[in-house]
C-alpha positions in Angstrom: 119.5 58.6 61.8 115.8 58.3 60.4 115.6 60.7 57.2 113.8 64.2 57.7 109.7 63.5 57.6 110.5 60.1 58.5 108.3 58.0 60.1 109.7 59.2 63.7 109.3 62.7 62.3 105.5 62.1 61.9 105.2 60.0 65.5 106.4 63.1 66.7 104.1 65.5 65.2 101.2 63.7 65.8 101.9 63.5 69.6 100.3 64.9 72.8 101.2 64.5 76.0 98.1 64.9 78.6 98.8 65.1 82.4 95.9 64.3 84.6 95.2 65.7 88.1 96.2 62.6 90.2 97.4 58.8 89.5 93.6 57.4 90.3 92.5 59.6 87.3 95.0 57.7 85.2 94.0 54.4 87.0 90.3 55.3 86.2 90.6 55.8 82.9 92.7 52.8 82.2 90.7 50.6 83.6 87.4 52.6 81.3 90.0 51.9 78.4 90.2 48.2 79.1 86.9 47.8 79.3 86.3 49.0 75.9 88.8 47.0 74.6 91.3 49.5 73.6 94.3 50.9 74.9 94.8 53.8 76.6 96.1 55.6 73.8 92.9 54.7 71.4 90.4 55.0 74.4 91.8 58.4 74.9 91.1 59.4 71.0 88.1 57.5 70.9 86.7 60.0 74.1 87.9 63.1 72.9 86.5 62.3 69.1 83.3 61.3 70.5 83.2 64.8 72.5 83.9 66.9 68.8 81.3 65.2 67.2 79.3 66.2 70.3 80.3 70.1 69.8 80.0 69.8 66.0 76.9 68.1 66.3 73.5 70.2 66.8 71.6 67.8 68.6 74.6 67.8 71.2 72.8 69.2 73.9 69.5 67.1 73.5 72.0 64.4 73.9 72.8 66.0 77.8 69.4 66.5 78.6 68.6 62.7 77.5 71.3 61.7 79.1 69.5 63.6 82.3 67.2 61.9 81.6 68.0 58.5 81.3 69.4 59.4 84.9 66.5 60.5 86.2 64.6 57.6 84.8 66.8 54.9 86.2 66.9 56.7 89.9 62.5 56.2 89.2 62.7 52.5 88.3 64.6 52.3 91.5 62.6 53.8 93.0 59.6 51.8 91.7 60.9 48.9 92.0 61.3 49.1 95.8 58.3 50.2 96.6 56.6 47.1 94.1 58.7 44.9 96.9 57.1 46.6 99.1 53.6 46.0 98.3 54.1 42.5 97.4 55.3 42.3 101.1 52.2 43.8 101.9 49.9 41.9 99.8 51.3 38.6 100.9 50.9 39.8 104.4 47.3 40.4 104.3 46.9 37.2 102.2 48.4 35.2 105.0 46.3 37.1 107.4 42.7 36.6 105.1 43.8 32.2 105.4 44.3 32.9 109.2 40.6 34.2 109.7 39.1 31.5 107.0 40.8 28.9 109.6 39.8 29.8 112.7 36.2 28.8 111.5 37.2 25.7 111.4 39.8 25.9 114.4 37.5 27.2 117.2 35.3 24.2 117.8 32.1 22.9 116.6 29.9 26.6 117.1 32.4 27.8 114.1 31.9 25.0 112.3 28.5 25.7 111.5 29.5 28.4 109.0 31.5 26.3 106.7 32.9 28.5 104.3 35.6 26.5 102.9 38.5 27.5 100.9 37.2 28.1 97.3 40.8 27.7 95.9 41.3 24.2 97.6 37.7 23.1 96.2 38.8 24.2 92.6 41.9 22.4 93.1 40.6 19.1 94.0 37.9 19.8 90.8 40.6 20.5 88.6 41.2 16.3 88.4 43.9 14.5 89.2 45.1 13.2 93.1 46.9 16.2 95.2 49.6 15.6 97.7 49.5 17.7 100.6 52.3 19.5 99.6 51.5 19.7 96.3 48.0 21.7 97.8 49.8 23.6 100.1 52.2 24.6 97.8 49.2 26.2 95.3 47.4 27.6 98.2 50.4 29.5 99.3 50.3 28.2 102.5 53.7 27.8 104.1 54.2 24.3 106.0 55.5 26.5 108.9 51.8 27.8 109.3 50.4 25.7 111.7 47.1 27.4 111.6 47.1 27.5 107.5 47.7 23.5 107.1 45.6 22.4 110.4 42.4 24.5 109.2 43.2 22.9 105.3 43.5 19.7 107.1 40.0 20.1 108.7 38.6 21.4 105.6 39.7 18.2 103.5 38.5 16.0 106.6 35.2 17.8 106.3 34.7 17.5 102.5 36.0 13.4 103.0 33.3 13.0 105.9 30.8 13.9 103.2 32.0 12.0 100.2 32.9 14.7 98.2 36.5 13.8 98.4 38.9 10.4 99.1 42.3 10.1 100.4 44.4 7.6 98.7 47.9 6.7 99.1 49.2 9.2 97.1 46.8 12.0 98.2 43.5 13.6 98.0 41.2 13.2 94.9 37.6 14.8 94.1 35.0 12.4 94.1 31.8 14.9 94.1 
């Protein structure tokens, strides 16, 4: 039999028994507790000391309200963050639509052609140096491959600038000649 203040004795005196409402409470909180690394026990202590210093603490319920806010703030970025998507959905959109009216100059017949305005990005590309595949100058363009319209009317364009010597296609692709 342990002596009287043993260390049974003090076990007991320092124990509390908490019931929560329902098992998934407990299940909760254990798995909250293993996730911090601790045991239910010290998760327990570690919540409940936290929630005194709170009480004690004067700043306690600036805490809450940033807390609030930090809530509120995330629900925003959300928020932002979908409607970013959302205009960059849009902006793509009208980009793809701005390369479909630049090609059908070059796509409805010879009476179009007259008005060259050629794709300033694809010029600059080819001035930059160097020989560009076709894929390599769709790719920078942001012209899918799928867009018939987009690579026939670049096509052209390149065909065009070739016709007047200002570029050459080799093997491995177009280069400026200007």
């Amino acid at each position: 039999m342990p002596a009287k203040g043993g260390k049974t004795e003090t076990i007991r005196k320092r124990t509390v028994w908490v019931y929560v409402p329902t098992e998934e409470h407990r299940k909760k909180w254990e798995k909250l507790a293993e996730k911090a690394g601790l045991s239910l026990s010290r998760w327990m202590l570690s919540v409940v000391e936290e929630h005194v210093r709170g009480a004690e603490d004067s700043t306690f319920g600036a805490k809450a309200d940033l807390w609030k806010e930090n809530v509120e703030l995330r629900e925003a970025n959300k928020r932002l963050a979908e409607e970013k998507k959302m205009a960059q959905a849009l902006v793509e959109k009208l980009e793809d639509e701005v390369r479909r009216y630049r090609a059908e100059l070059f796509l409805n017949g010879p009476q179009a052609r007259r008005v060259k305005q050629y794709e300033t990005d694809l010029i600059d590309l080819l001035r930059s140096g160097g020989v560009w595949g076709s894929h390599d100058l769709l790719d920078k363009l942001r012209i899918r491959p799928t867009d018939t319209q987009g690579v026939r009317a670049i096509n052209l364009q390149l065909e065009n600038l070739q016709a007047y010597g200002l570029v050459e296609a080799t093997p491995r692709g177009w280069r400026w000649k200007g």
